[in-house]
TIKETOR-615945 format. One record per atom (N, C-alpha, C): residue in one letter; y, x, z. Coordinates in steps of 0.02 Angstrom, whole numbers, plus 50000, padded with zeros to 5 digits. Layout:
AYXZ...
***
This chain:
X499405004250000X500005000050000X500625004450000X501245002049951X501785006249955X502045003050009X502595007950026X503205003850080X503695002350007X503894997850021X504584996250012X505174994650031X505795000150002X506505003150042X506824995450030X506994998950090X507674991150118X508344992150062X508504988050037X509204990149976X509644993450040X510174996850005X510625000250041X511214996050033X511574995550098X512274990250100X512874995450092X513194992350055X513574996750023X514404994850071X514684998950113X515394993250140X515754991250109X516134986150114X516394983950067X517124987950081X517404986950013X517974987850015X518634985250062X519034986450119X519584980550123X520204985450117X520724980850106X521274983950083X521494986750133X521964993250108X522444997350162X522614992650191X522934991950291X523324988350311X524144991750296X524404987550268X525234989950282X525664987950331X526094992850347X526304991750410X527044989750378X527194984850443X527954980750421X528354985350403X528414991950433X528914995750391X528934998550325X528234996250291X528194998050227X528184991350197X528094986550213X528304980850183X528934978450195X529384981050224X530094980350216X530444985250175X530104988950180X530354995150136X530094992750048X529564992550045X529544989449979X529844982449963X530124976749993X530254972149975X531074974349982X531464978650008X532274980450004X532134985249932X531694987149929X531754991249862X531704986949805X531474982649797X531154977549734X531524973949742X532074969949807X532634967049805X533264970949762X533304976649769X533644982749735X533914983449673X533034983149647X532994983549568X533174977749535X533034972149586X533074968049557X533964965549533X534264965749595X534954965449575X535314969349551X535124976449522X535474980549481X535254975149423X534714973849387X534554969449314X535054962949303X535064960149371X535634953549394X536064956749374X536494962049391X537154963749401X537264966949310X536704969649293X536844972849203X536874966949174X536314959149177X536534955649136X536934950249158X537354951349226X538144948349210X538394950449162X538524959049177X539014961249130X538994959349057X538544959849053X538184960348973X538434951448960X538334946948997X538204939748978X539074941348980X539424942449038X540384942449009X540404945348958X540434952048943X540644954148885X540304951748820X539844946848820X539644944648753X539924937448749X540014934248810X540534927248808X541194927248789X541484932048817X542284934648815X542464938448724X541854940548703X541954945448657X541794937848586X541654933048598X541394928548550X541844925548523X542714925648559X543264922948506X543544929048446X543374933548494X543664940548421X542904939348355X542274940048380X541844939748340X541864935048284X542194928848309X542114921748258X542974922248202X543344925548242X544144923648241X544264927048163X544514925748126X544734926348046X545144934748051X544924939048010X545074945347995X545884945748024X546314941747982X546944942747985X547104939848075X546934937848097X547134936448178X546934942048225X546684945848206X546404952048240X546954959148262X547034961248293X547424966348278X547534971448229X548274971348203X547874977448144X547864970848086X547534965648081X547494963548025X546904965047968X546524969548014X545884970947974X545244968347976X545374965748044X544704963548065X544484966748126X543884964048161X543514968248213X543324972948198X542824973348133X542674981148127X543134986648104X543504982948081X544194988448068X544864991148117X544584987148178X545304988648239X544504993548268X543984991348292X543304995048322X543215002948289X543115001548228X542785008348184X543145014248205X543705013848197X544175020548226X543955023648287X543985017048341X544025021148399X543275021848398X542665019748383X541985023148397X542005028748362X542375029548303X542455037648292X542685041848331X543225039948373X543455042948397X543205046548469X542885040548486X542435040248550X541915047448551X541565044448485X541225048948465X541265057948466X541885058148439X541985064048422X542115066648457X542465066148528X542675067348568X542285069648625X541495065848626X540895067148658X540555071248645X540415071048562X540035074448528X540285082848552X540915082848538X541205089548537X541055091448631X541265088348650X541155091448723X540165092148747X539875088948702X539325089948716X538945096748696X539575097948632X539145104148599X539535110848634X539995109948675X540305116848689X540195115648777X539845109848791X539495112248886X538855113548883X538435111848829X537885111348831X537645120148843X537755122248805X537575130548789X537985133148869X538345133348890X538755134548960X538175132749014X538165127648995X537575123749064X537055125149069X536825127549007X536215130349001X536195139249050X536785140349001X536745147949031X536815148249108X537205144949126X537435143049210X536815144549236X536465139249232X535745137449251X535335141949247X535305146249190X534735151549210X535175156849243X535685158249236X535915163449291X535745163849356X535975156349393X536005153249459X535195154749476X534895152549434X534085151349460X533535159349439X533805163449407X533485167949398X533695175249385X534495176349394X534555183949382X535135184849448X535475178149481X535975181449529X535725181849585X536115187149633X535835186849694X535875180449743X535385178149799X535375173649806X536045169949847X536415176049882X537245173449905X537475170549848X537535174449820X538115172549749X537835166949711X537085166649704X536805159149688X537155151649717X537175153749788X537255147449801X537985146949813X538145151449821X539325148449832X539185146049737X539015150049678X539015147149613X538865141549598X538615139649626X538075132249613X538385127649644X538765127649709X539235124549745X539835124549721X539945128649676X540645125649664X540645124049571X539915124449547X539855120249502X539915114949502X539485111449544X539405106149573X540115103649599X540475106849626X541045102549652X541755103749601X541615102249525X541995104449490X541775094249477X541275091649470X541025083949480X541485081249522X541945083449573X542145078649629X542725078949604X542965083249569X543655082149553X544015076649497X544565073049522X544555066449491X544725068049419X544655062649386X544565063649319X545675064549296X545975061249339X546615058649329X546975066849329X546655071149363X546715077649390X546725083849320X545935081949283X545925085449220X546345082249184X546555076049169X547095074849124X547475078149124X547905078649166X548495081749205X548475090249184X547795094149199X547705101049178X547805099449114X547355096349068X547355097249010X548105097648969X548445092148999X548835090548966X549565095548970X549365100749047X549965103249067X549835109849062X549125111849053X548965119349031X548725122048982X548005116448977X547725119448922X547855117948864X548205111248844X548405109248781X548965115348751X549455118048765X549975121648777X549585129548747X548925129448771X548905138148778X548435137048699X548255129348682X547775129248638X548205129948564X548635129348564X549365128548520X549285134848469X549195140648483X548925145348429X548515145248410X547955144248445X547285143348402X547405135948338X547685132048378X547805126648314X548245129948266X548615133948269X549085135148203X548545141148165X548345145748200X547565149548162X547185145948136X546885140748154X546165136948138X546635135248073X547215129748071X547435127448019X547505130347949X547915138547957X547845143847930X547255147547907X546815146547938X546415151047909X545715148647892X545635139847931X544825137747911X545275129347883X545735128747873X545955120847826X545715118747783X545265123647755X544565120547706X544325115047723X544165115547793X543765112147830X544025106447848X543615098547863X544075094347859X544065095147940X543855098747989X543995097748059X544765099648089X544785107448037X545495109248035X545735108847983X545995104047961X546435102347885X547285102847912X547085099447972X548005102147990X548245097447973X549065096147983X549605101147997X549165101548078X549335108048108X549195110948146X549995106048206X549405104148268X550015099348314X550345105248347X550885104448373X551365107148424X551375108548472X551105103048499X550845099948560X550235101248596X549735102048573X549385103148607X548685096848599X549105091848600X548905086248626X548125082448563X547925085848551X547305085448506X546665083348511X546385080048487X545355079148496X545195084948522X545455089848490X544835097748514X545215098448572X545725099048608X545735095948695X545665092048722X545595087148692X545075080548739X544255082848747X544065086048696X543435089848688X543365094548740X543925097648751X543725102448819X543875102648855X544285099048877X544235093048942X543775088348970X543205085148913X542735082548941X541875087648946X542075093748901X541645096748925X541565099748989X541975100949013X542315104849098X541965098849124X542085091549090X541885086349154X541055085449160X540735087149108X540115083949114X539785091349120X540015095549122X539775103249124X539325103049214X539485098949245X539335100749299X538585096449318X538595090649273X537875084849279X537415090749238X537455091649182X537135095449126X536975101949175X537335105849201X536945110349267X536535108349308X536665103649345X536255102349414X535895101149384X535615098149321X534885093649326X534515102449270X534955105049224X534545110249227X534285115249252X534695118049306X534455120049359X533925117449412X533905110349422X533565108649443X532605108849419X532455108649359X532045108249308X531915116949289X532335120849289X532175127949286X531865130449341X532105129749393X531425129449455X531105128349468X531015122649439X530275121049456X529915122049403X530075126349352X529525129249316X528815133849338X528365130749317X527565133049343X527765142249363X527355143149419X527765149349443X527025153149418X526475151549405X526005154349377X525985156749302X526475153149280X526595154749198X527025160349198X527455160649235X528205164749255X527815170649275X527215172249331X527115176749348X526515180449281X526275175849246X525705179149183X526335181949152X526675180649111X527085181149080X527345187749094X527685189049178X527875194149169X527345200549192X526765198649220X526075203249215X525805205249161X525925199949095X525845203649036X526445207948994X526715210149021X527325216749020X527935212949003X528045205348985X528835203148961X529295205249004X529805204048988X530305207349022X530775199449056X531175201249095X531265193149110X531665189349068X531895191349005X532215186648969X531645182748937X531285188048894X530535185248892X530185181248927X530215181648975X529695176849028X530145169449024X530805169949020X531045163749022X531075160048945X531145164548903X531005161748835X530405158148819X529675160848842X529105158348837X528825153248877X529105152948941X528955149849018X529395144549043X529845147049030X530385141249074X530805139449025X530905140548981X531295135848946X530925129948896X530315130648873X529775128848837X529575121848914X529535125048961X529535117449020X530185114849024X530625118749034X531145111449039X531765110448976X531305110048934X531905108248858X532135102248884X531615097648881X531635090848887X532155088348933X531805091149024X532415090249045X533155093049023X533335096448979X533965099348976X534415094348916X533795091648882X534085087348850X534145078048859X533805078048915X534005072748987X534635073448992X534905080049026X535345079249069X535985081348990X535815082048949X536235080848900X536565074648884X536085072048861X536085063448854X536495062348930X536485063648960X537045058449030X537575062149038X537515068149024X538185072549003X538665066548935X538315065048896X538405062548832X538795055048862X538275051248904X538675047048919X539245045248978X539155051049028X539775052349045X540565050449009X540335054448946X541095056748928X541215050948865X540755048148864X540745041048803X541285037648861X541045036848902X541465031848966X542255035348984X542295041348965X542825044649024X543595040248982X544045038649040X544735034649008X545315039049043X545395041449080X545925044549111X546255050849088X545695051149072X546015059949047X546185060148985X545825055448940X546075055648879X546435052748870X546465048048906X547315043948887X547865047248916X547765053648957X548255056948969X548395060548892X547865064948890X548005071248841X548415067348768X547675062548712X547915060948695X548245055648676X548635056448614X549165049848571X548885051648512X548435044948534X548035040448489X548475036648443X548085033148391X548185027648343X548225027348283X548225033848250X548095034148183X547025031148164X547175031048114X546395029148076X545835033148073X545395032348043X544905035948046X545015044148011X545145048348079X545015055648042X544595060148084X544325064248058X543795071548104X544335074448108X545015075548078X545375081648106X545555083748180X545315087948201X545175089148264X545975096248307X546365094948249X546945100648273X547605094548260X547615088948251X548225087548230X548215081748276X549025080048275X549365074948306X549015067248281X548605067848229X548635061848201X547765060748237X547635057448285X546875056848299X546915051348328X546265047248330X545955044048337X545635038548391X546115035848429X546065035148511X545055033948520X544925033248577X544565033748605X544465025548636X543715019648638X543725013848679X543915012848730X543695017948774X544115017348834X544845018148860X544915023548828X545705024448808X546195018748802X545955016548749X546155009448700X546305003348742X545655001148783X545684998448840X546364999248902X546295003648934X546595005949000X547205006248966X547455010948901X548205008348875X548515001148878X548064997148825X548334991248777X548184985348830X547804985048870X547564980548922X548094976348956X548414981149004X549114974149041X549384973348995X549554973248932X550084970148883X549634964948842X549174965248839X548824959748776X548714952948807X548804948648748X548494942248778X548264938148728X547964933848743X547474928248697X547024931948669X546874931948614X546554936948554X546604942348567X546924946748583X547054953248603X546484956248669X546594949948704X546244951748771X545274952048743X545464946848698X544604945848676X544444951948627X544834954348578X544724958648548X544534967948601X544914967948630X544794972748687X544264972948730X543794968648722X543404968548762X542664966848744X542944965848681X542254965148596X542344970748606X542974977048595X542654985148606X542514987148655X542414984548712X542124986848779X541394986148772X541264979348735X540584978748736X540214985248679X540454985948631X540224990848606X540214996448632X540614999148659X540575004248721X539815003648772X539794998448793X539324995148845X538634998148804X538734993448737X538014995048707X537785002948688X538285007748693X538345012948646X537965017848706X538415016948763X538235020348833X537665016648843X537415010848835X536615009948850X536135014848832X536245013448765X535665017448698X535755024948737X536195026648750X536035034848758X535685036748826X536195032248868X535385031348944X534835031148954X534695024948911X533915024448886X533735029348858X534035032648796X533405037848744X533595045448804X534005043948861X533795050848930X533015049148966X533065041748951X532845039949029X532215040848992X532175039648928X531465041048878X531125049048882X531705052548869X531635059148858X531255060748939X531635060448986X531325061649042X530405059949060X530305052049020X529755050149061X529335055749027X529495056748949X529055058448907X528575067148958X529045068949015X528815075949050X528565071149107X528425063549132X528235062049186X527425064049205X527085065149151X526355066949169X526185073349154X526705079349146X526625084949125X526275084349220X525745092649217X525495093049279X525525100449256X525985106249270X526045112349281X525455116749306X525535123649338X525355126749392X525845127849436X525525129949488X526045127749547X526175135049568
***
């Protein structure tokens, strides 16, 4: 006779107990999220209610007389250009910042640098107007009469070369100074924590440390660098103070980037033309806010994309 085994009881599963402080903690957090989505599609539901008499309203009632897309088009150029340019002359800065701070200075000098990168962010935006407009526009004044002179080929510098100062390519570097400091922290942040096992093969197989960062750490955090680009980017899509200091806006659509004649900026446009408009005016101003709204979305999102796309990277440690 065989024996025969008793089945084996298997325990059952029961769920973690959670303790009230984690169920308060998760239900204030999910209350959270939830009313940031409430609070985006107010905005979004005003500015598409408010923006629906300029949308419907006959070309000639519009400001300008052109229409919405023709009072709009300018200043998203302008917007544009203005970002674009400050994106391309902090980006390479921020970069370099960042690997200095995190890999060749000593560690005193690391951190007073990094601290007062960082606190170049706290300073109000009403503040760089004010520089821009009272130093650097002024010192930029030769280079505009050179550029005009000597690259006017070009339609960036076609010229007449301004007087003043008061130009796109200083609104450009004025908002690069501003977003120079987001575009650091988060690459710095992301350069450290590059796999320290790659960093150390790298330089065990004889690289030298520019090498090691060329192959190692910059290859891990592109992505992030071009995160913190993108919010660099929309930073300065948003910024109104400073450029409505520097410049005088209102000419049409041009890239010339040295002359008096440029291109205001949405926000700009806004914070100027705002206490004086009314009826149509008010609605038209705020049909370009919404485009603003939508413009600064898209670029959040394709960060917030860029970011996840490194969420399952798993390094060495």
């Amino acid at each position: 006779m065989t024996a025969t085994k008793a089945p084996i009881e298997t325990p059952s599963k029961q769920p973690p107990v959670r303790r009230p402080g984690d169920r308060i903690f998760a239900g204030t957090a999910k209350g959270s999220g939830i009313f940031i989505l409430l609070v985006l599609a107010g905005v979004a539901a005003f500015l598409i209610g408010e923006a629906i008499p300029a949308l419907t309203a006959p070309s000639a009632d519009i400001p300008g007389g052109e229409g919405l897309a023709g009072y709009v088009g300018p200043l998203i150029l302008g917007t544009l250009l203005g970002a674009v340019l400050a994106l391309l002359v902090a980006t390479p800065l921020a970069v370099g910042i960042a690997l200095y701070v995190t890999y060749y200075a000593p560690r005193r000098i690391a951190a007073v640098l990094g601290y007062v990168i960082d606190l170049l962010a706290a300073i109000p935006s009403v503040v760089y107007g004010f520089w821009g407009l009272a130093v650097l526009a002024p010192a930029l004044v030769p280079f505009h009469v050179w550029t005009a002179e000597h690259l006017g080929w070009i339609p960036f510098f076609a010229g007449p070369a301004s007087t003043s100062g008061r130009t796109m390519l200083t609104v450009g570097l004025v908002l690069a100074v501003m977003i120079l400091p987001i575009i650091s922290a988060i690459a710095r942040e992301v350069f450290s924590q590059a796999p320290a096992l790659h960093r150390e093969a790298a330089l065990a197989l004889g690289a030298t440390r520019w090498e090691m960062i060329k192959l190692a750490v910059l290859p891990y955090g592109k992505s992030g660098v071009i995160a913190g680009a993108m919010l660099g980017l929309g930073r300065a899509l948003g910024e109104t103070m400073a450029v409505a200091i520097i410049l005088s806006g209102g000419a049409g659509a041009t890239v010339n980037l040295i002359s008096n004649s440029n291109p205001s900026t949405i926000a700009s446009n806004i914070a100027l033309r705002f206490p004086e408009a009314t009826g149509l005016g008010v609605n038209t101003l705020i049909a370009s806010g919404l485009v603003l709204f939508l413009i600064t979305l898209a670029v959040n999102m394709l960060a917030r994309w860029v970011v996840n796309r490194r969420a399952d990277f798993s390094g060495a440690n």
